[in-house]
Biotite code that builds the C-alpha atoms (Angstrom):
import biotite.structure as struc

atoms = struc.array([
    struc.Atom([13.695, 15.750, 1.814], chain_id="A", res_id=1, res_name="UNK", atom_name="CA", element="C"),
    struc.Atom([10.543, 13.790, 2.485], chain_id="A", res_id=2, res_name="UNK", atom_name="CA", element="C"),
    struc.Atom([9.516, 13.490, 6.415], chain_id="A", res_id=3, res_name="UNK", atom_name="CA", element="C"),
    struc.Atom([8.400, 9.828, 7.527], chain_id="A", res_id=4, res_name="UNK", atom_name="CA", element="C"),
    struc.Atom([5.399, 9.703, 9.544], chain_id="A", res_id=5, res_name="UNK", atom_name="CA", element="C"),
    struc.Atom([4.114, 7.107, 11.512], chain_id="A", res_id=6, res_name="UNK", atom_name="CA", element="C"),
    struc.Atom([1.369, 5.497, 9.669], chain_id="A", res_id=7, res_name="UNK", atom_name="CA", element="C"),
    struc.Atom([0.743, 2.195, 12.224], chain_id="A", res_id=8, res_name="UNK", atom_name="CA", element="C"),
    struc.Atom([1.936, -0.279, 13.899], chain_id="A", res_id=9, res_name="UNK", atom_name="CA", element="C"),
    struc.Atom([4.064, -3.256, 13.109], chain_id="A", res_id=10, res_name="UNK", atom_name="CA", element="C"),
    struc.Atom([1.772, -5.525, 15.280], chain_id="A", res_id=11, res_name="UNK", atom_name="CA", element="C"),
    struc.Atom([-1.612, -4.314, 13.323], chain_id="A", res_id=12, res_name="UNK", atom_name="CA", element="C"),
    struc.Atom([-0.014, -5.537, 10.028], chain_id="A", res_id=13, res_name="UNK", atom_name="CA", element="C"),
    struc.Atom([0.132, -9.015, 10.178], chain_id="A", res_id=14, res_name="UNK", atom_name="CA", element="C"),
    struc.Atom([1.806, -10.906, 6.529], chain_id="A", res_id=15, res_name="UNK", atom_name="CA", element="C"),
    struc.Atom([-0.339, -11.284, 4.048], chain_id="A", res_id=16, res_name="UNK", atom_name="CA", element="C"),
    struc.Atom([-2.371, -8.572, 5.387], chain_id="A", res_id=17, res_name="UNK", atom_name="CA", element="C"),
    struc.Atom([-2.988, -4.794, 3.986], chain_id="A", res_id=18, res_name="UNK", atom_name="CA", element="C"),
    struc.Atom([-4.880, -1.798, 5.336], chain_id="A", res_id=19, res_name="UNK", atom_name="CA", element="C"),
    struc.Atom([-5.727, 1.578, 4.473], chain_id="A", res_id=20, res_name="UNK", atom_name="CA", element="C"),
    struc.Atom([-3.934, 4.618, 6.513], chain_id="A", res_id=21, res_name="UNK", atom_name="CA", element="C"),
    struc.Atom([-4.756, 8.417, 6.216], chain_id="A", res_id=22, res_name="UNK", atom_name="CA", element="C"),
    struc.Atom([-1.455, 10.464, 6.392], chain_id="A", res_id=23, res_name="UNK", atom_name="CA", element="C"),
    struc.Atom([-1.637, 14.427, 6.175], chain_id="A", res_id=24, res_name="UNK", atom_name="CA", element="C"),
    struc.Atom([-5.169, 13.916, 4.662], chain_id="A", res_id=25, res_name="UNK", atom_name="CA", element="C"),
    struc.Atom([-3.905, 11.522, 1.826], chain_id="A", res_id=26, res_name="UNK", atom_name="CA", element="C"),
    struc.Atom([-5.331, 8.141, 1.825], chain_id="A", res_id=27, res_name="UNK", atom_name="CA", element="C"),
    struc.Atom([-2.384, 5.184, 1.534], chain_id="A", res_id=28, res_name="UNK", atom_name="CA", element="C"),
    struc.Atom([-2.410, 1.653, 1.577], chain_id="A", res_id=29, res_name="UNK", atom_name="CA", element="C"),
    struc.Atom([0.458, -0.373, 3.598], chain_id="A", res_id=30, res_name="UNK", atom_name="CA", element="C"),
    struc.Atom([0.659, -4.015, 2.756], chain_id="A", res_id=31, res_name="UNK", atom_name="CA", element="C"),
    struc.Atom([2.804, -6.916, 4.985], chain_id="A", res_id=32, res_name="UNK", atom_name="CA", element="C"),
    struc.Atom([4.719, -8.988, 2.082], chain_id="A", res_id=33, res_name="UNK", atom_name="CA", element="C"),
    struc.Atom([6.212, -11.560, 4.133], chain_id="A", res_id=34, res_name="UNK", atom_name="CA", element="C"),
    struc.Atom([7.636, -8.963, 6.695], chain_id="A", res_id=35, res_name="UNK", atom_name="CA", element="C"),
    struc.Atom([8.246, -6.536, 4.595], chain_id="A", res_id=36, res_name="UNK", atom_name="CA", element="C"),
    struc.Atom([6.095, -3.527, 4.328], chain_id="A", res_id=37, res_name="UNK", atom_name="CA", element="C"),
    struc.Atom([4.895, -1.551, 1.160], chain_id="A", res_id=38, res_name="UNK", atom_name="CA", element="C"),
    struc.Atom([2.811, 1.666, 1.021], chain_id="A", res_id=39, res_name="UNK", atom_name="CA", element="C"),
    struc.Atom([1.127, 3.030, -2.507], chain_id="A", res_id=40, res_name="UNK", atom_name="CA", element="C"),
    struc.Atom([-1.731, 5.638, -2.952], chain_id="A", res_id=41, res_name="UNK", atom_name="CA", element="C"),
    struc.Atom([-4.719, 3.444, -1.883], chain_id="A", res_id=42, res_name="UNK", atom_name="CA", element="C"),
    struc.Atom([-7.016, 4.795, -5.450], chain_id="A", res_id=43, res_name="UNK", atom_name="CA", element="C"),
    struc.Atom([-7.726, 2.025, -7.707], chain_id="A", res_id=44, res_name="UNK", atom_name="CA", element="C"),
    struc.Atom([-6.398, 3.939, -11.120], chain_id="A", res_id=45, res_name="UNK", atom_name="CA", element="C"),
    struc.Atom([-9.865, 2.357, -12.937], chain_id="A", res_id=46, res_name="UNK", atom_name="CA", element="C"),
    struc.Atom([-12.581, 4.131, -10.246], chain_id="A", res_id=47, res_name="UNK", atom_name="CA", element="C"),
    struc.Atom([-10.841, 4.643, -7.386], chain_id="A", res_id=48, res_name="UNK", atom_name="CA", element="C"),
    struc.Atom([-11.481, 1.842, -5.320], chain_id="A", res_id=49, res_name="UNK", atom_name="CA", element="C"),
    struc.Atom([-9.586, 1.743, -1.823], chain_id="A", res_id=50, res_name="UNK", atom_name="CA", element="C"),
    struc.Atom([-6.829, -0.713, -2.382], chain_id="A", res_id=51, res_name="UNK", atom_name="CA", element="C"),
    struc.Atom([-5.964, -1.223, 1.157], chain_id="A", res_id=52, res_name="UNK", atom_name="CA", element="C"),
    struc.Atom([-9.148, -2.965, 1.486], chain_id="A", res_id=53, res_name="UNK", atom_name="CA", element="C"),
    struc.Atom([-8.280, -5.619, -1.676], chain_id="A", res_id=54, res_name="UNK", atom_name="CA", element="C"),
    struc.Atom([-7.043, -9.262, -1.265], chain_id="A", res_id=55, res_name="UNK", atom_name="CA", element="C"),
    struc.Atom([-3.528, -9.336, -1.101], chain_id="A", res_id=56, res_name="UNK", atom_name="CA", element="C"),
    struc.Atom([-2.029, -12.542, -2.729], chain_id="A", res_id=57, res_name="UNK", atom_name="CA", element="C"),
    struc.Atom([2.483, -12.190, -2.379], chain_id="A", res_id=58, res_name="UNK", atom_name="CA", element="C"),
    struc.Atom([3.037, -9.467, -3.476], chain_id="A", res_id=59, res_name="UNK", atom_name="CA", element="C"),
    struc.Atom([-0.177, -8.436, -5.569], chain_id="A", res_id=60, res_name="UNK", atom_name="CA", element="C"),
    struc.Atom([-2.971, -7.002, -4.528], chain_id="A", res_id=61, res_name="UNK", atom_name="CA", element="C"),
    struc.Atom([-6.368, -6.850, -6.254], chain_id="A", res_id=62, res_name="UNK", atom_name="CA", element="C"),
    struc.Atom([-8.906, -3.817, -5.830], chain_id="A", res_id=63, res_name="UNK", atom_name="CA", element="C"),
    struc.Atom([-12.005, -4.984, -4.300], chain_id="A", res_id=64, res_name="UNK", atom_name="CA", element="C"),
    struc.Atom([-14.405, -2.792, -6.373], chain_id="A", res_id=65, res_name="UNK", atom_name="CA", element="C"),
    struc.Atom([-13.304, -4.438, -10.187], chain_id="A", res_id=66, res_name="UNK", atom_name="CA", element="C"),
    struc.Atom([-10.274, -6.963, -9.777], chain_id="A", res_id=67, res_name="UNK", atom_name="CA", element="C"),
    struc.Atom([-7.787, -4.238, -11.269], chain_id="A", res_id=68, res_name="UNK", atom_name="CA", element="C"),
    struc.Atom([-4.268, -5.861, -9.950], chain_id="A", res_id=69, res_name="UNK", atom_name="CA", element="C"),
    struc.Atom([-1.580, -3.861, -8.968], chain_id="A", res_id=70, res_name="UNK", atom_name="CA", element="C"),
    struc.Atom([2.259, -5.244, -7.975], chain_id="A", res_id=71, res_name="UNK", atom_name="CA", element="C"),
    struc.Atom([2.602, -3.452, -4.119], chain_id="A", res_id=72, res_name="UNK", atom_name="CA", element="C"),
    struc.Atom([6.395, -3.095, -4.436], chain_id="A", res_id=73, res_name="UNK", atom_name="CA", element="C"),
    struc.Atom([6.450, -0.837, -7.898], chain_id="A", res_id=74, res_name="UNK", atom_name="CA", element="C"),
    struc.Atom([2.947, 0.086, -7.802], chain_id="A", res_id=75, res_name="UNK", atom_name="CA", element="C"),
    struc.Atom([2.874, -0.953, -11.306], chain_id="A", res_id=76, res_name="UNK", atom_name="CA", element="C"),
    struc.Atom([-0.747, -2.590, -12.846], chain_id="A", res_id=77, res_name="UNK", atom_name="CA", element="C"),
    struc.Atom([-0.195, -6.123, -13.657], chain_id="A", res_id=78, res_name="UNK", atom_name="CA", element="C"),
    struc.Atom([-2.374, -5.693, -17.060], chain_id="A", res_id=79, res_name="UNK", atom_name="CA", element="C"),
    struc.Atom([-0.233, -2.239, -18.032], chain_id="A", res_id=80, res_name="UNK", atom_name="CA", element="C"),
    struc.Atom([2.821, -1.948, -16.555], chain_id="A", res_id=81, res_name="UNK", atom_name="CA", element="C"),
    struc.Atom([2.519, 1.760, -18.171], chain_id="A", res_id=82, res_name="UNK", atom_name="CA", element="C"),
    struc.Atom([-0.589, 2.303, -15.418], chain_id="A", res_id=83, res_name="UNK", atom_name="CA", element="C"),
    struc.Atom([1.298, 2.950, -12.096], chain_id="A", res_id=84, res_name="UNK", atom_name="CA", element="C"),
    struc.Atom([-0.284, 4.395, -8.779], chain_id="A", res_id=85, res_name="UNK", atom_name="CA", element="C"),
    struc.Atom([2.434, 6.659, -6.448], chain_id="A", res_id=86, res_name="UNK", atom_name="CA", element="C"),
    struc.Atom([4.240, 4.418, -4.201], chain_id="A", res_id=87, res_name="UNK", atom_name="CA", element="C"),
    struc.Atom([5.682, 5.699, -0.925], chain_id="A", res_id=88, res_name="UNK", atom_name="CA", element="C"),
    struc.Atom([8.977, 5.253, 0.676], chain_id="A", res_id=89, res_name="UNK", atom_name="CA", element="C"),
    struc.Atom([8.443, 3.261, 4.111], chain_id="A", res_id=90, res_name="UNK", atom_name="CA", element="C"),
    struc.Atom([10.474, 2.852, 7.461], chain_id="A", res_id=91, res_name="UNK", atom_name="CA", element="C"),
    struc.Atom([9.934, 0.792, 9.930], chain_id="A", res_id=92, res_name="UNK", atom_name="CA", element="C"),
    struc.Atom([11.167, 1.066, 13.114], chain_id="A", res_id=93, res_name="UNK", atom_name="CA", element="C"),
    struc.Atom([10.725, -0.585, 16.148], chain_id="A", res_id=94, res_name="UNK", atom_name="CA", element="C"),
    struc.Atom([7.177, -1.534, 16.311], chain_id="A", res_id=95, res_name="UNK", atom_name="CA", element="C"),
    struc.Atom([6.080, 1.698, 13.756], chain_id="A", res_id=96, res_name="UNK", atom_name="CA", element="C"),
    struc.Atom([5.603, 1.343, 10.826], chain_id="A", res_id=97, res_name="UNK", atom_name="CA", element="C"),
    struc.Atom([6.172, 5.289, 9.287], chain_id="A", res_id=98, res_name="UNK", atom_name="CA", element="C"),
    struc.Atom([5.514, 6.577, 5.709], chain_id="A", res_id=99, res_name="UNK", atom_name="CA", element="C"),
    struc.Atom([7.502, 9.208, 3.579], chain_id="A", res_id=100, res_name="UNK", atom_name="CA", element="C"),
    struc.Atom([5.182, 12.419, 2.677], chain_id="A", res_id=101, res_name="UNK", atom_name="CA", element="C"),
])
């Protein structure tokens, strides 16, 4: 069974908003969609650009290096739906926001 680790803060994650994390030396993005949180690998799968640093738009957010798009709750690229980057269980609780590794 995965152990959740806290990742941030439920005040430093405002809606709309996304930001990149390191967790047990593994980058992740966490994005706010309308209060609920959502946590994928933060690589880009075209050349690895950090996703937690793209423009989040509902629930899609768009790498900043290229414009790849990626859904935040399936991790799934909007072009390919067959392209996926590893999404991560999330808890929040309190004011933590925590991450399954």
């Amino acid at each position: 069974m995965a152990d959740f680790v806290k990742v941030a803060d439920l005040s430093e994650l405002e809606p709309g908003k996304c930001k990149a994390v390191e967790v047990e030396g593994r980058e992740i993005a966490i994005f706010n969609v309308e209060g609920t949180i959502y946590a994928l690998d933060n690589t880009c799968l075209h050349q690895g650009g950090p996703l937690g640093e793209g423009d989040l738009s509902g629930k899609i957010v768009t790498c900043p290096w290229h414009g790849w798009e990626y859904d935040v709750c399936t991790g799934e690229n909007c072009e390919d739906r067959s392209m996926k980057v590893a999404t991560y269980r999330v808890q929040v609780e309190g004011n933590e926001i925590k991450v399954a590794i």
